[in-house]
C-alpha positions as CSV (number, residue, x, y, z in Angstrom):
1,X,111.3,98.8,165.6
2,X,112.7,99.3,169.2
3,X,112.5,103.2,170.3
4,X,116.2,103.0,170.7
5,X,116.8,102.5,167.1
6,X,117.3,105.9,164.5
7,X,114.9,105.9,162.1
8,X,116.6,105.3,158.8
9,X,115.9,106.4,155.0
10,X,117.2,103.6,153.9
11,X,114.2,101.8,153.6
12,X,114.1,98.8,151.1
13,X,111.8,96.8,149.9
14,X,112.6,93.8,147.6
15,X,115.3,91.9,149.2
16,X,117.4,92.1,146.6
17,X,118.1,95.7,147.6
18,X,119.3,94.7,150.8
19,X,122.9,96.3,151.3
20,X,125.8,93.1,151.3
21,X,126.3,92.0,154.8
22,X,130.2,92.7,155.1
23,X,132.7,92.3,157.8
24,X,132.8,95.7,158.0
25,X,129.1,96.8,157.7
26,X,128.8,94.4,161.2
27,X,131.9,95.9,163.0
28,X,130.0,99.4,162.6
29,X,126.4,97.8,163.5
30,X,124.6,98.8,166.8
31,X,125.1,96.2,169.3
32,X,122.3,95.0,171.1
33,X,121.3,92.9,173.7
34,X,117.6,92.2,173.6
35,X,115.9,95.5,173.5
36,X,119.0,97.7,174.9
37,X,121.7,99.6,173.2
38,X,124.5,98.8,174.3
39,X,127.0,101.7,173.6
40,X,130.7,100.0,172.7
41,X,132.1,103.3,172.3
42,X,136.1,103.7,172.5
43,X,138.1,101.7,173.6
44,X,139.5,102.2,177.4
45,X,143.0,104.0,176.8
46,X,146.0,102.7,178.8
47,X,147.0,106.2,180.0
48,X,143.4,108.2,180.4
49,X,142.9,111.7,180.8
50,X,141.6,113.3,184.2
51,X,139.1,115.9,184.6
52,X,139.8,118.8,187.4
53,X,139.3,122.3,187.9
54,X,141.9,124.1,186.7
55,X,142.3,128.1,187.4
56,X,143.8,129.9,184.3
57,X,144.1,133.4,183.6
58,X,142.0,134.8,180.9
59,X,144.1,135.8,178.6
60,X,146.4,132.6,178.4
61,X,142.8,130.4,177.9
62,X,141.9,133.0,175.6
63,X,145.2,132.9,173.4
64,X,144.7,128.8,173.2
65,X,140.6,129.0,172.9
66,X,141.5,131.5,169.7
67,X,143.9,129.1,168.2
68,X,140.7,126.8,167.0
69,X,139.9,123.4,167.7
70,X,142.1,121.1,169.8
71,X,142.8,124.2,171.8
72,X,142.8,121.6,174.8
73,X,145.2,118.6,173.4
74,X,147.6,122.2,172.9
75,X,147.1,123.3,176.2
76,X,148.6,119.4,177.3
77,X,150.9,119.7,174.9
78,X,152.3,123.0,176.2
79,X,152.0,121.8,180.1
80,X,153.9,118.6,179.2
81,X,157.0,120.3,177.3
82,X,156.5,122.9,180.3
83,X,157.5,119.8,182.8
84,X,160.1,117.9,180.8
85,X,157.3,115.0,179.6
């Protein structure tokens, strides 16, 4: 076993505990090429995000940090409506 590879608990012995070798079970397999990973990941979006630095006063990252999760998408959300997008 590569040192790239997780160690799994699914370990299995006779082959006729071998999991079915679907369609599916290969679209979510590890791709590799040789011994490397390679890392397929998500696919590039039409429109991406950029990263910046962004000053914001506290209490307005504050007020969308408490709102929970996906405080950021909000954030867009609000700038977009903010500029007519």
């Amino acid at each position: 076993m590569s040192a790239n590879k997780p160690n799994t608990d699914n370990t299995w012995i006779d082959p006729d505990d071998a999991p079915e070798l679907t369609d599916g079970w290969f679209q979510r397999a590890d791709l590799y090429e040789g011994e490397r990973l390679i890392r397929r990941g998500r696919p590039p979006s039409a429109h991406p995000k950029k990263a910046i630095s962004l000053r914001i006063d506290a209490d307005v990252l504050d007020r969308f940090k408490a709102s929970g999760p996906g405080w950021q998408a909000r954030m867009n959300d609000a700038l977009r409506k903010a500029v007519g997008l």
